[in-house]
SENUNU-301162 format. One record per residue: residue in three letters; x, y, z of N, C-alpha, C, O, CB in turn. Coordinates in steps of 0.001 Angstrom, whole numbers, plus 500000, padded with zeros to 6 digits. Atoms other than C-alpha are relative to their C-alpha. Glycine has a CB too. Layout:
<atoms>
ALA  X  Y  Z  X  Y  Z  X  Y  Z  X  Y  Z  X  Y  Z
...
</atoms>
This chain:
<atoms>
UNK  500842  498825  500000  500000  500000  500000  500886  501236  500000  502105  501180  500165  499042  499999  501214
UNK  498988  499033  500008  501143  503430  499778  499411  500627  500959  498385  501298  500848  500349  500773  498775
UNK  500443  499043  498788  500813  504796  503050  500682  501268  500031  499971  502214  500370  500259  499370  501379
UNK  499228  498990  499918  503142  507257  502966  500041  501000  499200  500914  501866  499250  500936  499671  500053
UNK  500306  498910  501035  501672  509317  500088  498315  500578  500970  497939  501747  501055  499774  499117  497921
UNK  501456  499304  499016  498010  509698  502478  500764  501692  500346  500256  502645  499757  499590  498748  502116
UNK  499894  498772  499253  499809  512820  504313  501329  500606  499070  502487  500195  499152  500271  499734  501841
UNK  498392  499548  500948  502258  514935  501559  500478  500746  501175  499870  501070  502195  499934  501218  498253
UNK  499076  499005  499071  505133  516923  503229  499411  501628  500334  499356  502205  501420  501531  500183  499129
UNK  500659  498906  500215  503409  520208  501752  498685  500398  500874  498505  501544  501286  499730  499906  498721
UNK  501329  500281  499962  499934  519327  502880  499252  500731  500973  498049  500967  500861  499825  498707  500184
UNK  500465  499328  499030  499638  521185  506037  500018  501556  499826  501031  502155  500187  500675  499578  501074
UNK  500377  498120  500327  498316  525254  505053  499609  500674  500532  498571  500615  501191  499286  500512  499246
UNK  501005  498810  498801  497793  528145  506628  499858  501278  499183  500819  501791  498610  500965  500562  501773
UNK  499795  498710  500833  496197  531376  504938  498816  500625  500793  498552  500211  501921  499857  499915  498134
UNK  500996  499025  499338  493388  533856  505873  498931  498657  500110  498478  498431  501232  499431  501628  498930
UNK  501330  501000  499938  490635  530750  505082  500410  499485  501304  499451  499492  502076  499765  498684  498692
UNK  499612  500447  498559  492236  529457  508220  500800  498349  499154  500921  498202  497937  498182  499775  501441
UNK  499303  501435  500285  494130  525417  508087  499686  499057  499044  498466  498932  498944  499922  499255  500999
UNK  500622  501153  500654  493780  522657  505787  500971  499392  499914  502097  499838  500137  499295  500075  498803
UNK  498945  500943  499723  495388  519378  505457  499543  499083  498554  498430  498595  498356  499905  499144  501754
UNK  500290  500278  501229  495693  518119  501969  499916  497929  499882  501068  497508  499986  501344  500922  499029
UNK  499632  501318  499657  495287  513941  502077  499960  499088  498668  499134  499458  497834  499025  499467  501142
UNK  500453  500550  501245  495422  511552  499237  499470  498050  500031  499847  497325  500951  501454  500349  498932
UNK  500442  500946  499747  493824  508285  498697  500952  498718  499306  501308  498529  498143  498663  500194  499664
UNK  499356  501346  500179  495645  504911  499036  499214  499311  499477  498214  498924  500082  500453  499331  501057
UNK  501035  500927  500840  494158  502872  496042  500702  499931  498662  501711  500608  498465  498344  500661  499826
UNK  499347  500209  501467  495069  501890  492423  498901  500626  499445  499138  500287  498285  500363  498393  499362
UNK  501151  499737  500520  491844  503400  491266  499155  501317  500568  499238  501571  501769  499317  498801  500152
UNK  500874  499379  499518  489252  506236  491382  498700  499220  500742  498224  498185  500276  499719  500762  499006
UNK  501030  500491  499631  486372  505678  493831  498815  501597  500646  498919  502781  500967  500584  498723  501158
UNK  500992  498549  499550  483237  507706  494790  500359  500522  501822  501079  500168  502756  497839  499394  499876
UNK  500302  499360  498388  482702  509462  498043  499323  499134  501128  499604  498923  502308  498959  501269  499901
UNK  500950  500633  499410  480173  507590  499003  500399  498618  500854  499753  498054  501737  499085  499777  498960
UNK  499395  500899  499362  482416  504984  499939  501367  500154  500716  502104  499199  500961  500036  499150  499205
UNK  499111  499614  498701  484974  506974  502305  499149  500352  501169  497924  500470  501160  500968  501279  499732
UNK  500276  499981  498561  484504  507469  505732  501171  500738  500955  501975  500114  501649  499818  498477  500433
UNK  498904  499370  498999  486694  510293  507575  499755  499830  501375  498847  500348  502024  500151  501472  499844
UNK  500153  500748  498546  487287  508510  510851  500761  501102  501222  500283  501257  502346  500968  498226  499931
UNK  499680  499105  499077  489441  511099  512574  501537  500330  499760  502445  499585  499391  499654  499457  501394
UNK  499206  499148  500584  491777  513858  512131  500696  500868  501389  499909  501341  502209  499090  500894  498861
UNK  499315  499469  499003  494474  515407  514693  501276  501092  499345  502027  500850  498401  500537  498711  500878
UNK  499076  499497  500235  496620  518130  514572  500912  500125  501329  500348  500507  502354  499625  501057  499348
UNK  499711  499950  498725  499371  517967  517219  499157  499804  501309  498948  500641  502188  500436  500981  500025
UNK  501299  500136  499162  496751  516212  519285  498400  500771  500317  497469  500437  501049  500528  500047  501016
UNK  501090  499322  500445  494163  518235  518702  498761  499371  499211  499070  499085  498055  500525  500904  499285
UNK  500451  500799  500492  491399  516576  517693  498658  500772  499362  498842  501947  499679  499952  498912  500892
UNK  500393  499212  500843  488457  518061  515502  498449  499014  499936  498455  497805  500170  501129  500233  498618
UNK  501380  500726  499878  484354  517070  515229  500096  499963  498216  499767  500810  497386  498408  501035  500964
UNK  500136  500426  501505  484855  515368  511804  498884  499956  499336  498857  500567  498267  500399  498855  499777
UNK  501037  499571  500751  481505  515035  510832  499589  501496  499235  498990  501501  498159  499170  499717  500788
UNK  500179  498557  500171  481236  518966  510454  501227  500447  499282  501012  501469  498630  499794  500775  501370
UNK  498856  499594  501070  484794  519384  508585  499340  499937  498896  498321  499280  498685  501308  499116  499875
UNK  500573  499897  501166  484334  520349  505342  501412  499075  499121  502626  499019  499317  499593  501810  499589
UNK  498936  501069  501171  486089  517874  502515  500036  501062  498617  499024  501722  498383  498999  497986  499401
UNK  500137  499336  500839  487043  519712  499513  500786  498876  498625  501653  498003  498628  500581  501479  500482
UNK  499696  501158  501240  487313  518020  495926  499537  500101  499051  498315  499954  499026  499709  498785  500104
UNK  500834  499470  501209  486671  518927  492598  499919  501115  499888  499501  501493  498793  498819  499697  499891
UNK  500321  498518  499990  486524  522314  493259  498252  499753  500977  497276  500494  500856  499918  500804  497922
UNK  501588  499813  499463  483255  521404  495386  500093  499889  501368  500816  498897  501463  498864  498871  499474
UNK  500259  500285  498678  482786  521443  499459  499160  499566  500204  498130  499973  499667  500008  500689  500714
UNK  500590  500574  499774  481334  519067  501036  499811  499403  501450  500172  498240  501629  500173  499524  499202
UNK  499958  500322  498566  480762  518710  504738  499887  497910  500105  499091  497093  499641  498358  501043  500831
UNK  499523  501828  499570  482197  514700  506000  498372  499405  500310  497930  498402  499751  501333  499778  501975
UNK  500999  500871  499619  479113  513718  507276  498838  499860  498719  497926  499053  498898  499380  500586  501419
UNK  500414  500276  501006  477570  513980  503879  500727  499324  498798  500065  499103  497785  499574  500924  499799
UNK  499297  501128  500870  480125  511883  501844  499361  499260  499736  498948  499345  498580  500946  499326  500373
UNK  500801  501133  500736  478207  508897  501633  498802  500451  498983  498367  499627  498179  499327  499073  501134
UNK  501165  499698  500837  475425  510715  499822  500215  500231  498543  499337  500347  497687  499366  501140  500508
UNK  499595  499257  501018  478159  511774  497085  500683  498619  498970  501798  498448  498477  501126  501331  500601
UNK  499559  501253  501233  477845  508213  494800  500507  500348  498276  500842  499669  497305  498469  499021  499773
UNK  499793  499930  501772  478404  509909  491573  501441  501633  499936  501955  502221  498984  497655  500636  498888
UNK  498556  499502  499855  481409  512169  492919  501273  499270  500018  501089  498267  500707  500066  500585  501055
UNK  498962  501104  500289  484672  510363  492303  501310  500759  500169  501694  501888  499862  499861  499285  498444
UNK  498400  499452  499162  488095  510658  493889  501407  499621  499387  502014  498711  499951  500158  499258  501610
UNK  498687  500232  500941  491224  510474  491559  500889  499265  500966  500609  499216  502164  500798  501493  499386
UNK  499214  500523  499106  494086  508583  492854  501614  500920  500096  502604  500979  500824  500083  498408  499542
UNK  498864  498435  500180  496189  511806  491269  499365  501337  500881  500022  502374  500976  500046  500682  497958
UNK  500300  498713  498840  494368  514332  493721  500138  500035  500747  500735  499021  501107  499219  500489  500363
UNK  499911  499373  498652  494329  515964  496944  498737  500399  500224  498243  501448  499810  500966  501145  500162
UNK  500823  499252  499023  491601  516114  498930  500322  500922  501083  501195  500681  501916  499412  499224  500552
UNK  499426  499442  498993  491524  519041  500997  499106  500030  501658  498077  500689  501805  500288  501380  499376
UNK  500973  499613  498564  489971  519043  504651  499700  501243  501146  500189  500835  502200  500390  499149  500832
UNK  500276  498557  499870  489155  522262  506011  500139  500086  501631  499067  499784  502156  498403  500499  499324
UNK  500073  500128  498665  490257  522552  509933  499181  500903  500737  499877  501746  501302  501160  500046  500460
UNK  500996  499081  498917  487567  524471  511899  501085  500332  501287  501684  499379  501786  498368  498910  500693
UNK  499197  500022  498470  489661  526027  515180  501317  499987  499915  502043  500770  500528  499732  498780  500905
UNK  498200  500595  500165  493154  524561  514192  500511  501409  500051  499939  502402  499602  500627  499003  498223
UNK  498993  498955  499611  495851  526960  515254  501305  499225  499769  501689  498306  500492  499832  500582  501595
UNK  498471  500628  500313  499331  526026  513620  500722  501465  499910  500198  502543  500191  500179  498903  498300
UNK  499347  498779  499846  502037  528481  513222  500831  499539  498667  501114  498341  498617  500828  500361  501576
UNK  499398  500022  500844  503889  528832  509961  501398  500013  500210  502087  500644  501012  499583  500741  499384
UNK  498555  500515  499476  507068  527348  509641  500923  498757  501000  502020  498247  501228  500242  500941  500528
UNK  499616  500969  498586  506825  525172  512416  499488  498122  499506  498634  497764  498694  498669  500777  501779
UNK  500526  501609  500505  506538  520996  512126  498840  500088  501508  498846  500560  502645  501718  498234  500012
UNK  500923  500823  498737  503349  519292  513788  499814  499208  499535  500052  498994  498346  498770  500347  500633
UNK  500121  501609  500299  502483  516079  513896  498156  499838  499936  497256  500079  500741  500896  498856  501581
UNK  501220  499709  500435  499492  515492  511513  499372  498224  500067  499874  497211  499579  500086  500920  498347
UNK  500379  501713  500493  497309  512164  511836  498619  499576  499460  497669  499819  500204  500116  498978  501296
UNK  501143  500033  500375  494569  511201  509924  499491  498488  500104  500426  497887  500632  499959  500618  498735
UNK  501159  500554  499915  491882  508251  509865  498981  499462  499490  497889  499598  500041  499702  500372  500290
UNK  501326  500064  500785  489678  506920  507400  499570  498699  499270  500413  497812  499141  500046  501033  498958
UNK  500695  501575  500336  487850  503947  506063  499631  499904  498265  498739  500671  497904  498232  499788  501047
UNK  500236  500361  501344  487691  502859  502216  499033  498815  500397  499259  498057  501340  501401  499624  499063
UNK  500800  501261  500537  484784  500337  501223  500086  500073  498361  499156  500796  498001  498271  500035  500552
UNK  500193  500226  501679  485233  499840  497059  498543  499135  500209  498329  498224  501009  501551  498891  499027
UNK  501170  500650  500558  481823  498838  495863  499841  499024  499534  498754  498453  499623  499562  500424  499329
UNK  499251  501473  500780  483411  495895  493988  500162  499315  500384  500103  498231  499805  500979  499775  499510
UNK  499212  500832  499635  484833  494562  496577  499014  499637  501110  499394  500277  502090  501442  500442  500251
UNK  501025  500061  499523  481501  493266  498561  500565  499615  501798  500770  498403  501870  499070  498943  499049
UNK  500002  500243  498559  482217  493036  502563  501844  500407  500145  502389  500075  501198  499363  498092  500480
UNK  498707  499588  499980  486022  494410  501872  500071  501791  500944  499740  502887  500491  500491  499976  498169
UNK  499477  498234  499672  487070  497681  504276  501610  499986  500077  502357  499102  500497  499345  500726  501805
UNK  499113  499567  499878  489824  499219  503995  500644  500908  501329  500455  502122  501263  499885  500397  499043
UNK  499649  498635  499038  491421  501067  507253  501343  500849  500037  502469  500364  499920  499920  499571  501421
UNK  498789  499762  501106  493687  503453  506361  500431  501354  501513  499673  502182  502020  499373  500749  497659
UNK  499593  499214  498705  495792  505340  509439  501168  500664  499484  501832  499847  498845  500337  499083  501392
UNK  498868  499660  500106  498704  507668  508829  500460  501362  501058  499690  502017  501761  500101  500183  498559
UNK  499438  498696  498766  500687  510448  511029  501615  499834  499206  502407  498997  498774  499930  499410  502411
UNK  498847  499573  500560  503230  512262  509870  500581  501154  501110  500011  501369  502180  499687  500553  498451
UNK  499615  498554  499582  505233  515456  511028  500222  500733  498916  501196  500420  498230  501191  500127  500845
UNK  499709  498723  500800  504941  518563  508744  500026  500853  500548  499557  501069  501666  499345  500370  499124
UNK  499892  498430  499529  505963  522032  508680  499237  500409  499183  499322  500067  498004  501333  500828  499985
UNK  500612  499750  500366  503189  523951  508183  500054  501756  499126  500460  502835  499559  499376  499514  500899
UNK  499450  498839  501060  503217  526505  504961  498963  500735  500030  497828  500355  500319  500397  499632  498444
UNK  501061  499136  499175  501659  529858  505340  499683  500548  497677  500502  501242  497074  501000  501782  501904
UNK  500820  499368  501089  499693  530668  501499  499497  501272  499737  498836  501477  498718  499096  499478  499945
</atoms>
């Protein structure tokens, strides 16, 4: 698997919109929305009410707890989803330790989940 592409080095942003954490999906293939599941997201322990993050993709926002509804949205395996931190306070320049959380089901693959955990340390870039 490629775990180590989930969290890029870059990925952690800071600009007036406030934080985001760019993540990418471990898979050989595009899959819809409808079949992720953002399980939970930390910044330097910090922990965040995931349902209410906003997912960004396509150029479209989409609050987490409505993913599953988004069957005919589809997730490249060349993109970056971005996740939108409500609260998060990082400081530019500085490394934190980012960990994310999330659950693949492929549609194909009938009673198959995927659990997909990564943590990194980035320094976070100010946009």
């Amino acid at each position: 698997m490629i775990d180590h592409r989930i969290i890029d080095s870059n990925s952690l942003t800071l600009s007036k919109q406030g934080v985001t954490v760019s993540i990418q999906l471990p898979w050989y293939r595009a899959l819809p929305l409808s079949v992720i599941s953002l399980d939970k997201i930390e910044v330097d322990g910090q922990s965040f009410d995931v349902p209410e993050l906003t997912f960004e993709l396509n150029g479209k926002k989409i609050k987490v707890k409505e993913l599953q509804d988004h069957f005919d949205e589809f997730w490249f395996v060349l993109d970056s989803a971005v996740v939108h931190l409500d609260e998060c306070v990082v400081k530019a320049g500085e490394s934190h330790r980012v960990f994310v959380a999330f659950t693949v089901k492929p549609p194909y693959l009938s009673g198959f989940t995927l659990p997909v955990v990564c943590e990194k340390d980035i320094v976070a870039v100010e946009v």
